[in-house]
C-alpha positions as CSV (number, residue, x, y, z in Angstrom):
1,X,126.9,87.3,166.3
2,X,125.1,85.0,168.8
3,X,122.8,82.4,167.4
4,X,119.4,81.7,168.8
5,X,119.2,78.0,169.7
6,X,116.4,75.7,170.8
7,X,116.9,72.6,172.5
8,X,114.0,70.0,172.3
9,X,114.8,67.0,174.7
10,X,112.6,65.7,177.5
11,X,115.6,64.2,179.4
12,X,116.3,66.6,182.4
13,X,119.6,65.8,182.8
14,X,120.8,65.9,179.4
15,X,118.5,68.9,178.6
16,X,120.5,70.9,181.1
17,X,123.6,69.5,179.8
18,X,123.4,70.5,176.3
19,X,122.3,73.8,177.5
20,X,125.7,74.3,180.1
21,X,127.9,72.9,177.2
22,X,126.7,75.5,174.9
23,X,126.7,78.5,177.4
24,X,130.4,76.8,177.5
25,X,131.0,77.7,173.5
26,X,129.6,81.5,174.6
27,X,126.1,80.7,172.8
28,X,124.0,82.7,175.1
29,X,120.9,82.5,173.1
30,X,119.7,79.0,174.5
31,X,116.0,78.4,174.9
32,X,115.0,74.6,176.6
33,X,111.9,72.8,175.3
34,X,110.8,69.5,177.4
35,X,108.1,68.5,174.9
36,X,108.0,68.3,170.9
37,X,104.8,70.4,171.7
38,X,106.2,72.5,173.4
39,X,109.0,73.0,171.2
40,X,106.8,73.5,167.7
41,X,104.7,76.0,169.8
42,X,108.0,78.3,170.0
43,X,109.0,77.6,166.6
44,X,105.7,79.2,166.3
45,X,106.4,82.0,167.9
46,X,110.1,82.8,167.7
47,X,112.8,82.6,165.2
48,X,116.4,80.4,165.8
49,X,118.9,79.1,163.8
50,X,119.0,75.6,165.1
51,X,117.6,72.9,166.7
52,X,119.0,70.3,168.7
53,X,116.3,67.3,169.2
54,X,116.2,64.3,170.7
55,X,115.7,61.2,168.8
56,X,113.3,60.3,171.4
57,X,110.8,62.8,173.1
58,X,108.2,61.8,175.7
59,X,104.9,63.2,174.1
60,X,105.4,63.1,170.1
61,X,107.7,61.3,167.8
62,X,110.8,63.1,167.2
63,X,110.5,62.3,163.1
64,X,107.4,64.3,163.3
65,X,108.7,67.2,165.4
66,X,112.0,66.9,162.8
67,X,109.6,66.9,159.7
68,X,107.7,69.3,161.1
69,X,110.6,71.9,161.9
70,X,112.6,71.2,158.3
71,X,108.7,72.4,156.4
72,X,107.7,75.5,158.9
73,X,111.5,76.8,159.0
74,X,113.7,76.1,156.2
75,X,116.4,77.8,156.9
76,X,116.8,76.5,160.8
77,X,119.7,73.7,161.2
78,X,118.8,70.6,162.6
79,X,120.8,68.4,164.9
80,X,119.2,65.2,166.3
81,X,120.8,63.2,168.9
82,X,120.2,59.4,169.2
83,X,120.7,56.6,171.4
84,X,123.6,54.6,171.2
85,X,121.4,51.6,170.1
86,X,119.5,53.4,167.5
87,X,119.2,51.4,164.3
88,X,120.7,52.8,161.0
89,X,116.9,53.2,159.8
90,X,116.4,55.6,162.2
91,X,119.4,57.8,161.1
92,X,118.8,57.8,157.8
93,X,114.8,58.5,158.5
94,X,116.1,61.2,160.3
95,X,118.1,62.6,157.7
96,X,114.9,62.0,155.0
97,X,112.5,64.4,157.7
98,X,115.1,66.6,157.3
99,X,118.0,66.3,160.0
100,X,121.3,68.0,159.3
101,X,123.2,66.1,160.9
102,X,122.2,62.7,163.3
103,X,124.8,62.4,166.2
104,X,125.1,59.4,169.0
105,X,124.3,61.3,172.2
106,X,127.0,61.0,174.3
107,X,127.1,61.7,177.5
108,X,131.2,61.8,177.9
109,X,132.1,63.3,174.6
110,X,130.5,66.5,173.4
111,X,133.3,66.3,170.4
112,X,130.9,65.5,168.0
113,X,128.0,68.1,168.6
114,X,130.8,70.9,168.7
115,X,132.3,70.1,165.8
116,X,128.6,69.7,164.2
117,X,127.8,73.1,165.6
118,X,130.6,74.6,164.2
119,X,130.1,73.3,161.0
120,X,126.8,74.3,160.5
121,X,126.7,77.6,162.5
122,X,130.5,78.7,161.8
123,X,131.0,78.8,166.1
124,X,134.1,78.2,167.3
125,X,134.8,76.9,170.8
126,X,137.6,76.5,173.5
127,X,134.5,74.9,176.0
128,X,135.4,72.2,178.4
129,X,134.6,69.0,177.6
């Protein structure tokens, strides 16, 4: 079964990373959103299973769009990925608006997100790193 997954991040680059890496783990389904706007607008509108977010969007705050997601869509998973520097408030905020699971976004090392998709989604993956 393929899962339907939305990526919210306004970064280009990583946007377009995230969405290679998980054409990589043969999830097919993967719909890009540059704004939180943007991205509650297809929540709206569509159904998926997950949501990867950035911890830091360039039109709304991503505990809002995380709150937000976790009260109009229950069931979706949510995966936030923060800065490096991001202070131990800010995870555990995350967590409280209803994040899954809060991951340092690396740029290097996709380990972590794989093994977070695979624990919440059941996917398993032989995709290059």
């Amino acid at each position: 079964m393929d899962h339907r997954i939305l990526v919210i991040d306004g970064h280009p680059v990583y946007i377009k990373k995230t969405e290679g890496f998980l054409k990589g783990m043969t999830i097919t389904d993967v719909e890009l959103s540059a704004t939180g706007k943007e991205g509650l607008e297809r929540l709206d509108k569509e159904e998926f299973d997950l949501v990867i977010l950035s911890g830091i969007l360039p039109d709304m705050s991503s505990f809002k769009v995380c709150e937000t997601v976790r009260s109009k869509c229950p069931a979706v998973k949510i995966i936030v990925q923060v800065g490096l520097f991001c202070e131990m408030e800010d995870r555990d905020n995350f967590l409280k608006c209803g994040a899954d699971v809060v991951l340092d976004r690396k740029e290097k090392d996709l380990a972590p997100l794989e093994s977070a998709l695979t624990r919440l989604l059941g996917v398993n993956s032989n995709a290059a790193q």
